[in-house]
Each structure stands twice: as structure tokens, then as C-alpha cells.
MMTF fields as JSON, N, C-alpha, C and O atoms, coordinates in Angstrom:
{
  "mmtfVersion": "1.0.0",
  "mmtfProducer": "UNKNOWN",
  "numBonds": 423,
  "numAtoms": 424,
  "numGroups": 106,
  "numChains": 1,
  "numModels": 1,
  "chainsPerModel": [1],
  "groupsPerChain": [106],
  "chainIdList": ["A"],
  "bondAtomList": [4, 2, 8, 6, 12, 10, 16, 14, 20, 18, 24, 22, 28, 26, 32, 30, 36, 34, 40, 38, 44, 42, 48, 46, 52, 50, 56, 54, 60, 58, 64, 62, 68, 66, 72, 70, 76, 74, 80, 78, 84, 82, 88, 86, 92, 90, 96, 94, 100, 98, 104, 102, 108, 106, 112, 110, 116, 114, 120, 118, 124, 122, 128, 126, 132, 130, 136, 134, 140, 138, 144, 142, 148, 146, 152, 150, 156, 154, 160, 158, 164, 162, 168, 166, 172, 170, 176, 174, 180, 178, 184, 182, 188, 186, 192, 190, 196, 194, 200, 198, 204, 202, 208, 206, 212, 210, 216, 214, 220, 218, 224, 222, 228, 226, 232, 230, 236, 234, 240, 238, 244, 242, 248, 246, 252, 250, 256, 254, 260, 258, 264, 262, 268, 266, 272, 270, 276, 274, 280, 278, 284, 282, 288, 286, 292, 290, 296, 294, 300, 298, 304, 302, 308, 306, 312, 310, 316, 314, 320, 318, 324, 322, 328, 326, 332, 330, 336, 334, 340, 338, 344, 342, 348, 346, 352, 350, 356, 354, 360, 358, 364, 362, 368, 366, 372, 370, 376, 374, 380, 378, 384, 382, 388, 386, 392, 390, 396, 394, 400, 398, 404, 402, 408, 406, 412, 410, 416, 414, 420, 418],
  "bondOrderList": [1, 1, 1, 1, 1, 1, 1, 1, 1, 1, 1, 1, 1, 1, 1, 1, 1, 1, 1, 1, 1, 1, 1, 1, 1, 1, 1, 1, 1, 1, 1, 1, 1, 1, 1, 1, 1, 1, 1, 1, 1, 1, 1, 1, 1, 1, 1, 1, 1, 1, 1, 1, 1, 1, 1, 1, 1, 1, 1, 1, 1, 1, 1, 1, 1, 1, 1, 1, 1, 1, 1, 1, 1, 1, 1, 1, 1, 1, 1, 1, 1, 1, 1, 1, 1, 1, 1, 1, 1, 1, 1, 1, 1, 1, 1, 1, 1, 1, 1, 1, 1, 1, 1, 1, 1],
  "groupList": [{"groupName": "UNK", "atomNameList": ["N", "CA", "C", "O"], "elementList": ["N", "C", "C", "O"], "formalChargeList": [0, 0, 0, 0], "bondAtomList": [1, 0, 2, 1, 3, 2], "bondOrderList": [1, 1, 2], "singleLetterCode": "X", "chemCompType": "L-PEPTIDE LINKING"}],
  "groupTypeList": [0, 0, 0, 0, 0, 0, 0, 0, 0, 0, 0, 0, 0, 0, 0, 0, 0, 0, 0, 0, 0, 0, 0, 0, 0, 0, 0, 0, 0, 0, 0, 0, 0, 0, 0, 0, 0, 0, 0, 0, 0, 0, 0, 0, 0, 0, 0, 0, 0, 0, 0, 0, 0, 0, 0, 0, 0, 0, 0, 0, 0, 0, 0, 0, 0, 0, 0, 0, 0, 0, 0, 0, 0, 0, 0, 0, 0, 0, 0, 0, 0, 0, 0, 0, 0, 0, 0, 0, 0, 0, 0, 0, 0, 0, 0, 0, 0, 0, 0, 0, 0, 0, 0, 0, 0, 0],
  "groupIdList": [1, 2, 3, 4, 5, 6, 7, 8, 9, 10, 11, 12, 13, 14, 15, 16, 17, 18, 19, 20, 21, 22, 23, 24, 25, 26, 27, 28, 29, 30, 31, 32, 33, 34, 35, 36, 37, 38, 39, 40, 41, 42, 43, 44, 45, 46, 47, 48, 49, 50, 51, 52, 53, 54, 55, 56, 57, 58, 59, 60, 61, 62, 63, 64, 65, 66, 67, 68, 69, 70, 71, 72, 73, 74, 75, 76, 77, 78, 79, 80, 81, 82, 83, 84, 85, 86, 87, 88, 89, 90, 91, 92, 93, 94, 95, 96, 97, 98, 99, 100, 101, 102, 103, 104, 105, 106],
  "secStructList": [7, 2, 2, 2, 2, 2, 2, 2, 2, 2, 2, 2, 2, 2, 2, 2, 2, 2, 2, 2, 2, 2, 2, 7, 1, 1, 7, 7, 7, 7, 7, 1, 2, 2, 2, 2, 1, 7, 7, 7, 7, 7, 7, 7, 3, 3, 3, 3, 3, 7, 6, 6, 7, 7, 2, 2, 2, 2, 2, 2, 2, 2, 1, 1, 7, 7, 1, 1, 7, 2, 2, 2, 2, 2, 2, 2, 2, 2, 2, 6, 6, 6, 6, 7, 7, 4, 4, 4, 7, 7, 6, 6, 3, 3, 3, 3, 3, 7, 7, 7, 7, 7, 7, 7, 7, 7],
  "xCoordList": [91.305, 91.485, 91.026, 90.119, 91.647, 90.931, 89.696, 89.216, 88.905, 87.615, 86.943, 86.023, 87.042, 86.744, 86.685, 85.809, 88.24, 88.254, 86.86, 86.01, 86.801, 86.652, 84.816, 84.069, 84.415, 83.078, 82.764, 81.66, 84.152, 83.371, 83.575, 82.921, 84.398, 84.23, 82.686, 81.84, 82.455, 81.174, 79.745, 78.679, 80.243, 78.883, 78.996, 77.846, 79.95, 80.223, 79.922, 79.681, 79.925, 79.618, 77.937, 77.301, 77.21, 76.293, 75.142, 74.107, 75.827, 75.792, 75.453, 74.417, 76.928, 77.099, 75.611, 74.597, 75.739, 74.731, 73.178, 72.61, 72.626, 71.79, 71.327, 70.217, 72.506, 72.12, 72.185, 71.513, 73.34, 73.572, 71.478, 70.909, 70.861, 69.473, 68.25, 67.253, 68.777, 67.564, 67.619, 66.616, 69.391, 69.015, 69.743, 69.575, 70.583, 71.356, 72.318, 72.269, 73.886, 74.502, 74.703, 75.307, 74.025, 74.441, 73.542, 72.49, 73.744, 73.266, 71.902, 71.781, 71.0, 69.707, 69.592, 70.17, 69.064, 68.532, 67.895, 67.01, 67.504, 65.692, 65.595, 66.238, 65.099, 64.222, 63.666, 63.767, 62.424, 60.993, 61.2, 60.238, 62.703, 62.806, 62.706, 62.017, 63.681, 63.883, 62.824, 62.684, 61.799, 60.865, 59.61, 59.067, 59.275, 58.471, 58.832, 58.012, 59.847, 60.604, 59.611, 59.429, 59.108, 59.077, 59.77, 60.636, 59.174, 60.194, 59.733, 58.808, 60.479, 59.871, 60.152, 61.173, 59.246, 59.007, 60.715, 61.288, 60.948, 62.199, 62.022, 61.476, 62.318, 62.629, 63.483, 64.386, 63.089, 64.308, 64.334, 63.62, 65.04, 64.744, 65.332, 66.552, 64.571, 64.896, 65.549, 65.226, 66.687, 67.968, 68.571, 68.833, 68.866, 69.313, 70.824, 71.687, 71.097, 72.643, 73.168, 72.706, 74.252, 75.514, 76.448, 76.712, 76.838, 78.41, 79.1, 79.119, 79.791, 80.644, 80.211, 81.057, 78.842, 78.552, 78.06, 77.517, 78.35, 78.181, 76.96, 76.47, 76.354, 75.512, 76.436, 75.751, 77.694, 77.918, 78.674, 79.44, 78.636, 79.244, 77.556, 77.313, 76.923, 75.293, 75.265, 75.534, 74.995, 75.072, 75.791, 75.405, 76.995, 78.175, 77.423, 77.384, 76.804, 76.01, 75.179, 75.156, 74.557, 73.32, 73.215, 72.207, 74.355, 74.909, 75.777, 76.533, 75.737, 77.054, 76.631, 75.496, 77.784, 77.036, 76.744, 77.423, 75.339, 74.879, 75.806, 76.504, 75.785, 76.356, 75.828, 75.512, 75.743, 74.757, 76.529, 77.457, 76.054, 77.147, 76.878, 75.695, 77.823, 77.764, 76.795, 75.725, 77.237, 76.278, 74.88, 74.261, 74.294, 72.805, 72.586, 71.757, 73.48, 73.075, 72.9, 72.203, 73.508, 73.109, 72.5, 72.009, 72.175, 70.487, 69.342, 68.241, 69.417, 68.394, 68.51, 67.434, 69.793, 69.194, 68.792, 68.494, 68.792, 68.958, 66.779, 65.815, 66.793, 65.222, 64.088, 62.896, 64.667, 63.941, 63.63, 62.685, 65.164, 65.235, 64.56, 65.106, 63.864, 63.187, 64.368, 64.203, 65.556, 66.696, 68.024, 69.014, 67.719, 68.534, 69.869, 69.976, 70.822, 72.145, 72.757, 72.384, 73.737, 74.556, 75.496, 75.891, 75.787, 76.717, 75.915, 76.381, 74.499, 73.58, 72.942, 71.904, 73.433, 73.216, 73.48, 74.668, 72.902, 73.006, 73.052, 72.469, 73.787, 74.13, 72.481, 71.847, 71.865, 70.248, 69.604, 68.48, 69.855, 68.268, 68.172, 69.051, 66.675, 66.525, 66.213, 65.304, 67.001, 67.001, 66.382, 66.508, 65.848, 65.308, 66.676, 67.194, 67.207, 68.14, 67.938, 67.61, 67.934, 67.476, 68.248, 69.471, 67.158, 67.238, 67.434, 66.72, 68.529, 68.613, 68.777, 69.397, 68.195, 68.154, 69.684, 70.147, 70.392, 71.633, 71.076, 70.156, 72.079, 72.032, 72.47, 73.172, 71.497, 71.586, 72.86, 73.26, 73.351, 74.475, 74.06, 72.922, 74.568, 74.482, 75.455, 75.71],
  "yCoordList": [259.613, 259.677, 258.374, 258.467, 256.908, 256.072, 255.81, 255.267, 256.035, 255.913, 257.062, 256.486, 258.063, 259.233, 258.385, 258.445, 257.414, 257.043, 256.099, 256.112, 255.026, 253.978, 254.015, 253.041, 255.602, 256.122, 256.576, 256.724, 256.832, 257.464, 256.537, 256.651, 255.293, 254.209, 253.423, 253.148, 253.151, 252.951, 253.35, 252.741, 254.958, 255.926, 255.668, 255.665, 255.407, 255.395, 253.885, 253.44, 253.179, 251.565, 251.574, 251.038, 252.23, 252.549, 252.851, 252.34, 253.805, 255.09, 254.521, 254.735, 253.221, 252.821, 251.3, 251.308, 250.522, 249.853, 249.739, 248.783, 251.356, 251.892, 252.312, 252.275, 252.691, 253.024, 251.737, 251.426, 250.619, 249.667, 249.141, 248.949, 249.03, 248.223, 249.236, 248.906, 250.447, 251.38, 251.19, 251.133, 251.004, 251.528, 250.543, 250.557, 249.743, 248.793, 249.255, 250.455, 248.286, 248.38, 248.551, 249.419, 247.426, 246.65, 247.574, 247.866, 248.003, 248.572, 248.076, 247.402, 248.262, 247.857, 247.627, 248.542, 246.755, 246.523, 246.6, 246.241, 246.932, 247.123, 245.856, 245.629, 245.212, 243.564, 243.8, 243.513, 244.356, 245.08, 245.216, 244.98, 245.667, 245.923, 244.766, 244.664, 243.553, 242.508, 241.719, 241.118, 241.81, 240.851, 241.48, 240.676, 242.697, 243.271, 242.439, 241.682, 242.575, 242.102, 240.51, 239.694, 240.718, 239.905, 238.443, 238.659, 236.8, 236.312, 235.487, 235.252, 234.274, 233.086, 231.897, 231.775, 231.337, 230.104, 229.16, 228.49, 229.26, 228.714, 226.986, 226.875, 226.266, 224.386, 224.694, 225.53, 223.903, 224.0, 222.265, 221.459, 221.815, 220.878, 221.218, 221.365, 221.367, 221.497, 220.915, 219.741, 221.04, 220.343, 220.725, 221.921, 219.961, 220.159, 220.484, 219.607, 221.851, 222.155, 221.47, 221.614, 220.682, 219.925, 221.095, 221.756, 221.12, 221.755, 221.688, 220.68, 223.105, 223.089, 223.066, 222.972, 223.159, 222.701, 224.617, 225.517, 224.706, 225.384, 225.536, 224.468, 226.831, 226.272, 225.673, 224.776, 225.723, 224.958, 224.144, 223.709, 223.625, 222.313, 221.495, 220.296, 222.215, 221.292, 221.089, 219.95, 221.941, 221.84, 220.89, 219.955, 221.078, 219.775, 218.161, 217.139, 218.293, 217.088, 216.63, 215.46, 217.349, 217.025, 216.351, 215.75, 216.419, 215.567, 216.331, 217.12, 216.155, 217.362, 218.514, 218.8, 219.351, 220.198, 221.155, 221.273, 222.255, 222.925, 223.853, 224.395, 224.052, 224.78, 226.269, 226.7, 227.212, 227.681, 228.45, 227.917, 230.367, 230.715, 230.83, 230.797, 230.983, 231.002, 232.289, 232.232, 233.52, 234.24, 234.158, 234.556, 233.46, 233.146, 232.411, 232.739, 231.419, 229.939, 231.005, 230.65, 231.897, 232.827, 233.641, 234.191, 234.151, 234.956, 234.126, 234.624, 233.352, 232.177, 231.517, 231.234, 231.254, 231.13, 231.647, 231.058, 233.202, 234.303, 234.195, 233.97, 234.438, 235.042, 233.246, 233.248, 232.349, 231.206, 230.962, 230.356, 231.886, 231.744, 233.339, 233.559, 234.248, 234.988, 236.076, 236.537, 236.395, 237.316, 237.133, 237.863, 235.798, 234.673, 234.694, 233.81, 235.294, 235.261, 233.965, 233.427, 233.106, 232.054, 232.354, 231.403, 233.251, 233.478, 233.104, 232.647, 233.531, 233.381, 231.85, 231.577, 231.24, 229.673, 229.157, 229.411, 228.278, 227.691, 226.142, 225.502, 225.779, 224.162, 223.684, 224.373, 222.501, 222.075, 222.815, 222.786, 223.632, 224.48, 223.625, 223.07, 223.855, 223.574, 224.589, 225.395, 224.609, 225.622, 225.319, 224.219, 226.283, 225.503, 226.01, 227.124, 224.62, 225.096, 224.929, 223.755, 225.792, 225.377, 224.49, 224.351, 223.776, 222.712, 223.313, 224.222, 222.725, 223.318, 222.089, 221.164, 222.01, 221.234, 220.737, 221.387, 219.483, 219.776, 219.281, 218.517, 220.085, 219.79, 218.284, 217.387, 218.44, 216.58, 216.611, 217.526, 215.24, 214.658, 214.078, 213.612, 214.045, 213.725, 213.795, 213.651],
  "zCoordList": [-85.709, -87.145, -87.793, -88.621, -87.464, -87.655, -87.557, -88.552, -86.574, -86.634, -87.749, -88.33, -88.1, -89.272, -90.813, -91.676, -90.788, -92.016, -91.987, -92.877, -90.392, -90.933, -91.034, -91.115, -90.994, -90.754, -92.0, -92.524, -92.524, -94.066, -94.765, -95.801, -94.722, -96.065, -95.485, -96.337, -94.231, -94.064, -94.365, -94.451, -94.528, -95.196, -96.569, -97.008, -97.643, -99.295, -99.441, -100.563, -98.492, -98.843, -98.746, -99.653, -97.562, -97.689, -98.822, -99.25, -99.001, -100.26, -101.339, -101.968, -101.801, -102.934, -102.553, -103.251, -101.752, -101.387, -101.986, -102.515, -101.636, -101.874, -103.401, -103.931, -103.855, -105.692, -106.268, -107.251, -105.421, -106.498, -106.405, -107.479, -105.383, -105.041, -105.894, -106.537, -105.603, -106.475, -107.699, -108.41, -108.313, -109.462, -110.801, -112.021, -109.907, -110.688, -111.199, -111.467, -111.619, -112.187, -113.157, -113.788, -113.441, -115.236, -115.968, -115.398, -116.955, -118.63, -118.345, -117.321, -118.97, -119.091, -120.644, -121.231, -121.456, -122.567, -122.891, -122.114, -123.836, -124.519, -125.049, -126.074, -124.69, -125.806, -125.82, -124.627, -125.99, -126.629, -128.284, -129.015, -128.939, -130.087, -130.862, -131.877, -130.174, -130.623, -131.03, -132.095, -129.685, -129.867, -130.973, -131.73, -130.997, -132.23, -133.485, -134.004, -133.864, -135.438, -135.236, -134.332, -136.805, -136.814, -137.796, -138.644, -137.49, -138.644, -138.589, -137.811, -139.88, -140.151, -138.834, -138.158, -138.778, -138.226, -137.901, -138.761, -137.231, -137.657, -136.938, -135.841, -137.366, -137.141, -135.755, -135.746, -134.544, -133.506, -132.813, -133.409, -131.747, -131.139, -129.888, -129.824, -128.834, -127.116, -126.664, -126.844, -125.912, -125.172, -124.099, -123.979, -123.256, -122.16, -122.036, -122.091, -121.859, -121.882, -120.552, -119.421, -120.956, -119.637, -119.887, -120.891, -118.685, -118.291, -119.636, -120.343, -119.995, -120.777, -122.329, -123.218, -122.584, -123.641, -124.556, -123.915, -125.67, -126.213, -127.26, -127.629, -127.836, -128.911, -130.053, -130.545, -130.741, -131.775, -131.554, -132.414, -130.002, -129.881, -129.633, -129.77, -129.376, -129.698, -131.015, -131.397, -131.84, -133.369, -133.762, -134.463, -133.298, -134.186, -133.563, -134.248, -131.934, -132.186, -132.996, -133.377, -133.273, -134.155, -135.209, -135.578, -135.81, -137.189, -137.866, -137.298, -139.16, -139.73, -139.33, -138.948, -139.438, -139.397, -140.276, -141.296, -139.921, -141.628, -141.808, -140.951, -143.208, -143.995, -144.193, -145.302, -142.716, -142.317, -141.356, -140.747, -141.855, -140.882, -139.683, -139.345, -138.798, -136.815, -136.781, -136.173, -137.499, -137.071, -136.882, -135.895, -138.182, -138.489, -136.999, -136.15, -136.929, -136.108, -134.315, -133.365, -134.361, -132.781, -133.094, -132.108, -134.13, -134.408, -134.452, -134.22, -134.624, -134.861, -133.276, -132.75, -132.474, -131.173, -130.043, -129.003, -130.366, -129.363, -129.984, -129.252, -131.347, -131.183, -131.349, -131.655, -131.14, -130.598, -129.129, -128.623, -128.304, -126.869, -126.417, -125.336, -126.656, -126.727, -126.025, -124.896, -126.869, -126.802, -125.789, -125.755, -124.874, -124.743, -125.29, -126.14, -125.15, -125.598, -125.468, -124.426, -126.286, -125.964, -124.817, -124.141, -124.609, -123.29, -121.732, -120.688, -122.118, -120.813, -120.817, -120.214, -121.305, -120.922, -119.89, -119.693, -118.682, -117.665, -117.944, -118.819, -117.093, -117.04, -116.671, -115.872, -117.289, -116.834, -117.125, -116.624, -117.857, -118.266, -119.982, -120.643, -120.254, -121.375, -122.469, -122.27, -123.776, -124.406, -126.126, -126.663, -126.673, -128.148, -129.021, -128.945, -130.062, -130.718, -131.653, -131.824, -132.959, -134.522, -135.166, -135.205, -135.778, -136.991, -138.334, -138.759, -139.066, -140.506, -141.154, -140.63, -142.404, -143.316, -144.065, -145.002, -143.5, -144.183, -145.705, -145.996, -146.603, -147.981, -148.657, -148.19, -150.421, -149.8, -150.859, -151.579, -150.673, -151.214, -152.385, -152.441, -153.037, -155.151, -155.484, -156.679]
}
């Protein structure tokens, strides 16, 4: 009896093995849509993400920071990083992050 079980979790590990390599898990995305759109030119400056570092904890380096909402500031870094999500950031990679004009003081 043991050996039966331990033959059929071996055949379903198999099994499962096999679809996970053919066919994948994860969702698949279309970026084809993303990258068609098109848009303005946007200002960026390239940086090397350290451990722990976020896009608007980069931003808050940069100087003040703009007066510019979070959403814009990850639409603007997802289609500079060619659909590049902020979640998919790696420690040492270098990434382009947009420049915004802060507003002037008077």
C-alpha cells in the first residue's frame, strides 16, 4: 500500500513537473500593448538601486520632492524601464528614474 501511495505522488509530481516546464505558472502579460502607446519624452537619471531602496525613496533623494502624484511617478517608471514594475527591482541593477522639474519658489 505504501509503495502505491508513494508511486502515485511520484507520477503527480512528475505530471505537475512537466506542465509547470511546458507551460508555466505565472499569468503571462501582454507588454506589446504597453509598449505601442505612445508618449512624451520624459527627463530621467540612471541609478543604481542598493538594498532596500525604493522608487520614492530614490525620488525623496533627489532633492525635494516633486509635487508630482506616486501614481504618475510609477507610470513614468514602469514605461522609461520598458514595463519594468517597481516591485521587480533588483539590488545592483541600474534603472532610469524620472526627473521632474520642482516648481520654483517666489
Amino acid at each position: 500500500m505504501k509503495r502505491a501511495i508513494g508511486l502515485l505522488l511520484f507520477g503527480i509530481s512528475i505530471v505537475s513537473v512537466f506542465v509547470d516546464v511546458r507551460f508555466g505558472t505565472l499569468p503571462s502579460t501582454d507588454k506589446t500593448t504597453e509598449q505601442v502607446v505612445t508618449h512624451q519624452q520624459i527627463p530621467y537619471q540612471e541609478m543604481i538601486v542598493k538594498r532596500g531602496d525604493t522608487v520614492l525613496s530614490i525620488m525623496e533623494r533627489q532633492g525635494a520632492f516633486p509635487n508630482v502624484s506616486i501614481e504618475q511617478i510609477v507610470q513614468d517608471f514602469i514605461r522609461l524601464n520598458d514595463g519594468l514594475t517597481p516591485e521587480e527591482m533588483k539590488p545592483g541593477n541600474v534603472y532610469k528614474f524620472p526627473v521632474y522639474e520642482l516648481p520654483n519658489s517666489e
